[in-house]
C-alpha positions as CSV (number, residue, x, y, z in Angstrom):
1,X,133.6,74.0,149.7
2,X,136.4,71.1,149.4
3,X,139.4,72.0,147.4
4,X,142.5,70.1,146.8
5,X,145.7,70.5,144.5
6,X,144.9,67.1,142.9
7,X,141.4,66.5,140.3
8,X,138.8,64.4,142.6
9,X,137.7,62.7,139.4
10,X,138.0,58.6,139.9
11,X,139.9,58.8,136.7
12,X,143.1,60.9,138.2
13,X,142.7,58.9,141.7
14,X,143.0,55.7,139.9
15,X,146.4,56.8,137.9
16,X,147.5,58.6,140.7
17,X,147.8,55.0,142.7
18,X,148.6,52.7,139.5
19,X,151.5,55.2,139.1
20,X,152.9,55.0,142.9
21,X,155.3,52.0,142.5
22,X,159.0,52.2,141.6
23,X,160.0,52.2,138.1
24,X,162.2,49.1,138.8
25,X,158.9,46.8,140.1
26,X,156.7,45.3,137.2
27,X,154.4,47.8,135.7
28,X,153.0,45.9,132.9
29,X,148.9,45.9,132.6
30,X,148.7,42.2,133.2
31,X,151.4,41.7,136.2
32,X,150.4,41.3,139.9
33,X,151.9,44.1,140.9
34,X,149.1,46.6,139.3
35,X,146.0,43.8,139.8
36,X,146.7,44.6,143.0
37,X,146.9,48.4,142.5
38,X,143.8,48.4,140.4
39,X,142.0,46.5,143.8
40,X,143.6,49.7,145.9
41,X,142.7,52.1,143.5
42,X,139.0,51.3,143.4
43,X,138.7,50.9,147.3
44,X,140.2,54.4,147.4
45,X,137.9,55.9,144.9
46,X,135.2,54.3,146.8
47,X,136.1,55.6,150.1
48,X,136.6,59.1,148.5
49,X,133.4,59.4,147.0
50,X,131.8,58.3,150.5
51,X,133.7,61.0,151.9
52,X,133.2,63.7,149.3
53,X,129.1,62.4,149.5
54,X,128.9,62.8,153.2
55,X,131.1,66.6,152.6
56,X,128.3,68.0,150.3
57,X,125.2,67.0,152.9
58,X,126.5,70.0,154.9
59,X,126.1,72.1,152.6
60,X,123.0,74.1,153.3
61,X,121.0,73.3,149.9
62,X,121.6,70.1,150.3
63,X,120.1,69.2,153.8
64,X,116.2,68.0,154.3
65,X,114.3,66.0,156.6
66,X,115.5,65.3,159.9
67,X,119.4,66.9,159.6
68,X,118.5,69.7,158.5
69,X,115.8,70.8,161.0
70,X,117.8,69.6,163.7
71,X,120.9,72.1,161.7
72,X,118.2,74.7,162.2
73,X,118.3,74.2,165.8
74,X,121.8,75.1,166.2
75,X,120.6,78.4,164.7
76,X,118.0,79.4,167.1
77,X,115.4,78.1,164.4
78,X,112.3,75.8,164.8
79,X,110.7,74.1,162.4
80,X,106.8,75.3,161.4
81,X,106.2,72.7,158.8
82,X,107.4,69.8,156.1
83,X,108.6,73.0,154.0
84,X,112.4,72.4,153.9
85,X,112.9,75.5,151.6
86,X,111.3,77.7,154.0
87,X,113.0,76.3,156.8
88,X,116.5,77.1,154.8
89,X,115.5,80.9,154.5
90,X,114.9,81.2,158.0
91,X,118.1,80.0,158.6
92,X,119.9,82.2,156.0
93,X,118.1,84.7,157.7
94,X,120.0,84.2,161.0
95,X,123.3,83.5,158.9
96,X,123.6,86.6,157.5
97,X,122.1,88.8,159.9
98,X,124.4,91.9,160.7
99,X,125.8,91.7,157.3
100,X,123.8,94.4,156.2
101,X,125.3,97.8,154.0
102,X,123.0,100.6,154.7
103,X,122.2,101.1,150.5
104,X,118.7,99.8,149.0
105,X,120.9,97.9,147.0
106,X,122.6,96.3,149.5
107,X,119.1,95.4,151.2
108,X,118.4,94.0,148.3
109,X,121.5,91.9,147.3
110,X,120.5,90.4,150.9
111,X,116.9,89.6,150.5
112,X,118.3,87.9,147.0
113,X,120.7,85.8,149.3
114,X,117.9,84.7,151.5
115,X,115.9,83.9,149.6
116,X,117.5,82.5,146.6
117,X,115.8,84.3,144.4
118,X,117.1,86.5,141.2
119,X,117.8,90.2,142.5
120,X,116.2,91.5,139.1
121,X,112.6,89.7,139.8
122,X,111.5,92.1,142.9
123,X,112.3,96.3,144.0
124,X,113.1,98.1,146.8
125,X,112.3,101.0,146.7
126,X,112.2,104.2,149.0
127,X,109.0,105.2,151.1
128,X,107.1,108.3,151.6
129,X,109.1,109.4,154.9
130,X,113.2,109.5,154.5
131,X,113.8,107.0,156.8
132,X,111.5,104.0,155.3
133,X,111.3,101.1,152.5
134,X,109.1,99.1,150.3
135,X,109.6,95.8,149.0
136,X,107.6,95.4,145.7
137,X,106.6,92.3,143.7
138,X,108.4,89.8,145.6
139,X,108.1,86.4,144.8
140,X,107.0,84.1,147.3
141,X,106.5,80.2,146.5
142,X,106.9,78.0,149.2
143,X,104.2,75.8,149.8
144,X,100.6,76.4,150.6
145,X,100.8,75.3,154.0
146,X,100.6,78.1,156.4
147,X,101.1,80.7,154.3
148,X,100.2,83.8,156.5
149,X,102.3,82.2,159.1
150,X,104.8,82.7,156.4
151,X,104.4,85.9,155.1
152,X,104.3,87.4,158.4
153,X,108.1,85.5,159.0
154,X,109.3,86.7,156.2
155,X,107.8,90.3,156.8
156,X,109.3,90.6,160.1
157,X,112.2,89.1,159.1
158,X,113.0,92.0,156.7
159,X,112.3,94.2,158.8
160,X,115.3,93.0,161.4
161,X,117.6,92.7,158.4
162,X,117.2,96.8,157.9
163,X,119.0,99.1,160.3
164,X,117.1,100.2,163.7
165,X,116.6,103.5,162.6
166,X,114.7,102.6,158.9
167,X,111.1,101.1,158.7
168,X,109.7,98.2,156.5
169,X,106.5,100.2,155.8
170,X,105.0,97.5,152.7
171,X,106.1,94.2,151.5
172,X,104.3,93.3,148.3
173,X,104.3,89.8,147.6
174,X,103.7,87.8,143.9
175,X,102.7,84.6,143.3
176,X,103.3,83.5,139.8
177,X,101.5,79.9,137.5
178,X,102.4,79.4,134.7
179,X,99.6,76.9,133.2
180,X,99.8,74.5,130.2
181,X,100.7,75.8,126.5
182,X,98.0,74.9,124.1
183,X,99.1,74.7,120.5
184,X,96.9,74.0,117.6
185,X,97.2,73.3,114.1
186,X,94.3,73.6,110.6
187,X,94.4,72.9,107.6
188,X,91.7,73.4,105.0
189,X,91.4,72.4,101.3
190,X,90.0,74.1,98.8
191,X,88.5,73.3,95.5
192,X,88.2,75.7,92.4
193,X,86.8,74.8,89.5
194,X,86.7,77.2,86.3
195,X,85.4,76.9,83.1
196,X,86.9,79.1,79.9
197,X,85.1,79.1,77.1
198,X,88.3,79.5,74.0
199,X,85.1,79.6,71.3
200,X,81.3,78.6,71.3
201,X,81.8,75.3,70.4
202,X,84.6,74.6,73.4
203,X,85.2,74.3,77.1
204,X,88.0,73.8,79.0
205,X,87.4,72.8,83.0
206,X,90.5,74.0,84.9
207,X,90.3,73.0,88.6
208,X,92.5,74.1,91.2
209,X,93.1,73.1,95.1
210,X,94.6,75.8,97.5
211,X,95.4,74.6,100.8
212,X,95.2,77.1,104.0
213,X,96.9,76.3,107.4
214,X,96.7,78.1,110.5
215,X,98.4,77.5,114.0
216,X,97.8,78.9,117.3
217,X,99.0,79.1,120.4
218,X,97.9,80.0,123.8
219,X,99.1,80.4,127.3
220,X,97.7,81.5,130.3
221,X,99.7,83.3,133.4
222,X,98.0,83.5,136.6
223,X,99.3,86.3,138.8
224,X,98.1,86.7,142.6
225,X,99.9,89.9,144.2
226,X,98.0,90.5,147.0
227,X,99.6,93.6,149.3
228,X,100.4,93.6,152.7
229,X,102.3,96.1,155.0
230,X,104.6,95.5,157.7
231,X,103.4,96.4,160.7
């Protein structure tokens, strides 16, 4: 991350550089002396945002394509398919390898880090023997392509973020869709009529109209969370 003492905003660069002239020069708005300054200032914003652009494509998130596999490279990492986001986990995996507490918690803070991913939508949770783990509903969205190639990545991938002595014994994985919202709307009119009768020689037709509306709404969630252990 690029931090200075001085606002990167154009705004402050530009008054920063209309403001670096003596007092005793011209500083009116219309004089040569800040045309000219204007000219610098936006050359200088320009070359600042070129450099502040080219600052935030090494920035992990940021990479794709061709950088960021060969970025992967220099991590020991080769690339399986078009998937950038997968390719980015496998090289958080090698980042933070060895960073590891020895809490379920702090397994868990680190599968979150990985793979960018809330820690509150997945468990860990302790096996049947002392000295095991399971990793419960864990999302997993990357692309269809390969996805057992995946999976078994990821699996083994765990399983060297744990310490030598514990055992990934289950990893389930989710797969979540949410499909379209359907939302409907009715409306039906009725017509009453009644007739009183105030004496035998009188009627009186009252009529009335009640109208009914109804709405409804329906979504449907698909969830796939098919289980598969580590081996």
């Amino acid at each position: 991350m690029l931090h200075s003492e001085m606002p990167m905003d154009d705004e402050s660069w530009k008054q920063e550089v209309l403001s670096s002239l003596p007092a005793v020069l011209n500083q009116d708005p219309d004089s040569n002396n800040q045309r000219i300054l204007r000219i610098v200032s936006s050359y200088t914003n320009s070359v600042k945002n070129e450099i502040l652009h080219l600052h935030e494509q090494t920035f992990l998130k940021n990479m794709s394509g061709k950088f960021l596999t060969d970025y992967a490279k220099d991590w020991g990492v080769t690339r399986i398919d078009d998937d950038d986001e997968f390719l980015k986990f496998q090289i958080r995996i090698q980042q933070l390898k060895g960073r590891l507490g020895v809490t379920d918690d702090d397994f868990k803070l680190l599968i979150s880090s990985v793979l960018d991913i809330d820690v509150r939508s997945f468990d860990v949770v302790p096996g049947d023997d002392p000295e095991s783990v399971k990793v419960l509903n864990l999302p997993f969205n990357f692309t269809d392509n390969k996805q057992e190639i995946k999976r078994k990545i990821l699996t083994d991938s765990l399983q060297q973020m744990l310490p030598l002595e514990y055992l990934l014994v289950e990893v389930q994985f989710q797969t979540i869709s949410n499909l379209s919202l359907y939302v409907g709307a009715v409306a039906q009119t009725r017509t009453v009529t009644k007739a009183d009768m105030t004496n035998l020689r009188s009627r009186t037709n009252n009529i009335y109209h009640h109208i009914y509306i109804g709405t409804a709404a329906q979504q449907f969630r698909v969830t796939n969370a098919p289980l598969k252990g580590a081996e």
